[in-house]
C-alpha positions in Angstrom: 88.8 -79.6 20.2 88.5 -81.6 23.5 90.8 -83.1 25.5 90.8 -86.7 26.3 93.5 -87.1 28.8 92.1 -91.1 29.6 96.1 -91.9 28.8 97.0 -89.5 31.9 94.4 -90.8 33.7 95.5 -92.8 37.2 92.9 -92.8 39.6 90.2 -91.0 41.3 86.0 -91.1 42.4 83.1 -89.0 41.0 79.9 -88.5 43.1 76.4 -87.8 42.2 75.1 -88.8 45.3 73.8 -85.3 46.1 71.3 -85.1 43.0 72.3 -82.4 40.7 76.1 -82.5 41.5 78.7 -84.0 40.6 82.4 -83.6 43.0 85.2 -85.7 43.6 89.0 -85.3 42.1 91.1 -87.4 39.5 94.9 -87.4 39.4 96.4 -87.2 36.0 100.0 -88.5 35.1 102.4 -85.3 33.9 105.5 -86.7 32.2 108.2 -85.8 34.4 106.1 -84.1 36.8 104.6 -84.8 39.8 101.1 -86.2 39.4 98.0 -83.3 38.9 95.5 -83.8 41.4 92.3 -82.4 39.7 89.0 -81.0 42.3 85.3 -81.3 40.7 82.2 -79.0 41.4 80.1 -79.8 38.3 76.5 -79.2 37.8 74.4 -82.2 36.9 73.7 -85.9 37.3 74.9 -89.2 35.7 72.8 -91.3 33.3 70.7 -93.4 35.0 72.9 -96.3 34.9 74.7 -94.8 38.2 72.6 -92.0 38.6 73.3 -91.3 42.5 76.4 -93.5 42.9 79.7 -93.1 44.1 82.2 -94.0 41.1 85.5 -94.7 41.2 88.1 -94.8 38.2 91.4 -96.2 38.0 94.1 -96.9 35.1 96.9 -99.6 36.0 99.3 -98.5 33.0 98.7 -94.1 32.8 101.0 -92.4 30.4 101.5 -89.1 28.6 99.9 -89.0 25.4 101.9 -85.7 24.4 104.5 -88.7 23.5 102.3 -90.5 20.5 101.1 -86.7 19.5 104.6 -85.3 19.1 103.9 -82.7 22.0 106.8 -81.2 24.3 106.3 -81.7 27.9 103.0 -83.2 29.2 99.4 -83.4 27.8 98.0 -82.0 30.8 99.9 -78.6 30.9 97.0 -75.6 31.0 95.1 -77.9 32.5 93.1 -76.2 35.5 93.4 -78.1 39.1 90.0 -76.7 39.6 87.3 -78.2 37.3 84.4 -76.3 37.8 81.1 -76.1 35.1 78.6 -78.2 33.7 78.4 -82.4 33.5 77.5 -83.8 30.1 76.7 -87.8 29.7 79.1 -89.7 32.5 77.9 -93.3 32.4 79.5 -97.0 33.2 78.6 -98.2 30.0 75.8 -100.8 32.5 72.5 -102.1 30.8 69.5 -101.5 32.6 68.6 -104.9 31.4 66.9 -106.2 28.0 64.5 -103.8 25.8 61.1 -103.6 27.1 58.1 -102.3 26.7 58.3 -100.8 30.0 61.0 -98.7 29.0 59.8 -98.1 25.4 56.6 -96.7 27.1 59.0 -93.9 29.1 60.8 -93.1 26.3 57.8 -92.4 24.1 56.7 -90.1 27.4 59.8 -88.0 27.1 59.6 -87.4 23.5 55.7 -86.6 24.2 56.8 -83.8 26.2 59.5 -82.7 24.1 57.2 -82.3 21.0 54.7 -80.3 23.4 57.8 -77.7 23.9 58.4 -77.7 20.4 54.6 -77.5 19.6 55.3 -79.8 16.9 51.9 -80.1 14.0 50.1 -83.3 14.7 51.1 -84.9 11.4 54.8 -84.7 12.1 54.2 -86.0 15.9 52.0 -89.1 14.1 54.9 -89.8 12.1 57.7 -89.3 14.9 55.2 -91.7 17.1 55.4 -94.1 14.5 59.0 -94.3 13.7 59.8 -94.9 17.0 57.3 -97.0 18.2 58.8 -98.9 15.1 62.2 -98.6 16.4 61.6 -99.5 19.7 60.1 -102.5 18.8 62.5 -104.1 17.0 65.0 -103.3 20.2 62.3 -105.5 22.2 62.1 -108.5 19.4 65.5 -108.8 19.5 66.4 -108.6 22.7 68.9 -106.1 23.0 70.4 -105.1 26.2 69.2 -101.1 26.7 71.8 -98.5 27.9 70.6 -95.0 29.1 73.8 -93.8 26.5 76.8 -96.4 25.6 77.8 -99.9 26.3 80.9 -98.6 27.5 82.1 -95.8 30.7 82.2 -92.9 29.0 82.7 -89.5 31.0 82.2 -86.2 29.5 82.3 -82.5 31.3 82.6 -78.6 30.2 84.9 -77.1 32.2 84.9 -73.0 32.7 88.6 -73.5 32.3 89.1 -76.0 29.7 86.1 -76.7 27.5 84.9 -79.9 26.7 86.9 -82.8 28.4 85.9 -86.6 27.6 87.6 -89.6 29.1 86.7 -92.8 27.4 87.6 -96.2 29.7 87.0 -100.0 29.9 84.7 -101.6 32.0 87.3 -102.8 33.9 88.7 -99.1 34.6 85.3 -98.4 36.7 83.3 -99.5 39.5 80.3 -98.2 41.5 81.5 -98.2 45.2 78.4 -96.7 46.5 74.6 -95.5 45.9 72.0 -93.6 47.0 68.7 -94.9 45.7 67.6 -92.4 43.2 64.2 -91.5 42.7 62.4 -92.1 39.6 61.8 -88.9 37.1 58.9 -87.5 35.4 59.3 -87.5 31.8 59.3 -83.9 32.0 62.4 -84.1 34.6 63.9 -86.8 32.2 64.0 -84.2 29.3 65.1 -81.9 31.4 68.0 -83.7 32.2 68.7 -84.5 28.8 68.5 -80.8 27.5 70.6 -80.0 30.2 73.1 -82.2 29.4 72.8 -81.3 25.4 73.1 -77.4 26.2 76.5 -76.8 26.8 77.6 -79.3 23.7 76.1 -77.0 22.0 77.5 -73.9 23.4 80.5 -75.7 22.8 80.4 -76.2 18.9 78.8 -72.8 18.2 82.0 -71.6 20.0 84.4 -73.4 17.6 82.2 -72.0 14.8 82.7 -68.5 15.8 86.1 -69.2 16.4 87.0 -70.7 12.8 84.7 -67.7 11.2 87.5 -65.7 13.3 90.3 -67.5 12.1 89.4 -67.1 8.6 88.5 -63.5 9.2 92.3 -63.0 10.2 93.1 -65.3 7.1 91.2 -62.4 4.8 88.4 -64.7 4.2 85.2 -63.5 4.0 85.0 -65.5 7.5 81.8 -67.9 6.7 81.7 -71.6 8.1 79.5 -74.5 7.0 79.3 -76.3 9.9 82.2 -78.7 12.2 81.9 -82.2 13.7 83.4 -82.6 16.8 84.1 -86.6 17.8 
């Protein structure tokens, strides 16, 4: 499972302004404890939302959600002061403005790309073309607002220490305090990015798979597992 500490959550900043890192700290409320101040060194880069920017974070009411879940002493205990690893998708939840074609165009790029790796037949990429230029276009009819990931800040990293870690905030909880200008990607970079970001997810569920196969192993079961969702 992950953690989601966002109830311990009571301040801190995240910076990708160096491209391909992300470093900053986050202090986490530990019920009857003095406050965990927690160090990032994480490989990666924000969606493109803040992609380059200086974030900061910041909850006006942090608590211990060990309370609601029944858990003795604090959420955060086991959790490493040290979060080194990988980023997955951190973004502030900001549209890049309405639908376009523009941007339909640069998706359509990176999936070009992607089927090239994947050396996917010509009748499957004509109907993968299709369905998305489909898709895309009703995005632009309507209007919609286009977000690199969610409407909302949502930041995600895999920790060496502590797997998968997701904190999930309000708009109001973040604000971009400073930015390097990013520059713009290939499509080939942009897929890159994205793989990069899928990867350790991932490594992440095979890991619970092999660890349930384990569990049922020790059960006397003959150890085989369908398949787990992870929320």
């Amino acid at each position: 499972m992950a953690w989601r500490p966002y109830e311990n959550l009571i301040d801190g900043e995240l910076d990708n302004r160096t491209p391909g890192k992300v470093i900053g700290w986050l202090r986490f409320y530990r019920k009857n404890v003095e406050p965990l101040r927690v160090t990032f060194n994480l490989e990666g880069d924000f969606h493109d939302d803040i992609r380059g920017a200086l974030i900061r974070l910041s909850n006006p009411h942090p608590s211990d959600c060990a309370e609601p879940l029944g858990q003795e002493g604090t959420y955060m205990g086991g959790f490493s002061p040290m979060q080194t690893g990988e980023a997955g998708d951190i973004t502030a939840g900001i549209s890049l403005g309405p639908w376009s074609q523009e941007i339909a165009d640069r998706l359509m790029q990176e999936h070009e790309v992607a089927w090239d790796e994947m050396q996917l037949p010509r009748a499957e990429r004509e109907k993968q073309r299709r369905e998305c230029a489909t898709r895309y276009r009703r995005h632009i009819e309507a209007g919609d607002p286009y977000y690199p990931y969610v409407a909302y800040p949502y930041i995600e990293w895999y920790s060496e220490a502590n797997g998968r870690v997701v904190l999930e905030l309000d708009d109001a909880q973040v604000s971009v305090v400073g930015r390097e200008a990013p520059r713009e990607k290939t499509p080939a970079e942009r897929l890159a990015a994205r793989q990069m970001r899928e990867a350790p997810l991932a490594k992440f569920l095979a890991g619970l798979v092999q660890d349930l196969a384990k569990q049922n192993r020790e059960k006397g079961d003959d150890g085989g597992v369908f398949g787990v969702r992870v929320s």
